[in-house]
Phi, psi and omega in degrees: 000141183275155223253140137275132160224175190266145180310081168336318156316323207191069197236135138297288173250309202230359161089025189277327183258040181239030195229260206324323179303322180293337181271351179247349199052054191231185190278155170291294163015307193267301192303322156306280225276020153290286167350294207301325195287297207297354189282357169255318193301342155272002189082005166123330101064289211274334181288342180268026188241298174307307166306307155312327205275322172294004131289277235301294201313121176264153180311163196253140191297162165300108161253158167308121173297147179253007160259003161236176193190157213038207211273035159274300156336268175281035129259023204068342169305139201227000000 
């Protein structure tokens, strides 16, 4: 089982429900405009939820981008 965090990777706002896509493996994509829809069937309900929950979620650790490499990298240089 996968750990969640919010995505670093794969963000709009606070990167949570690109954290759930990735661990669930669904489109971020599709997962927004769910999102986007429960926030009037619910009445505003599921954004304040969404708020809570990105306190909860801790940030997704640092990995190394795998398109740079050596010390160019770690002097900034892209």
């Amino acid at each position: 089982m996968n750990k969640l965090y919010r995505s670093s990777r794969n963000r709009m706002l606070t990167g949570l429900i690109g954290g759930i896509s990735e661990n669930l493996g669904f489109s971020s994509t599709l997962l927004r405009i769910i999102f986007f829809i429960s926030i009037f069937a619910t009445g505003g309900t599921s954004l304040l939820i969404y708020f809570i929950a990105a306190l909860v979620v801790p940030k997704e650790p640092y990995h190394a981008d795998p398109y740079t490499y050596g010390a160019d990298h770690v002097r900034g240089y892209k």
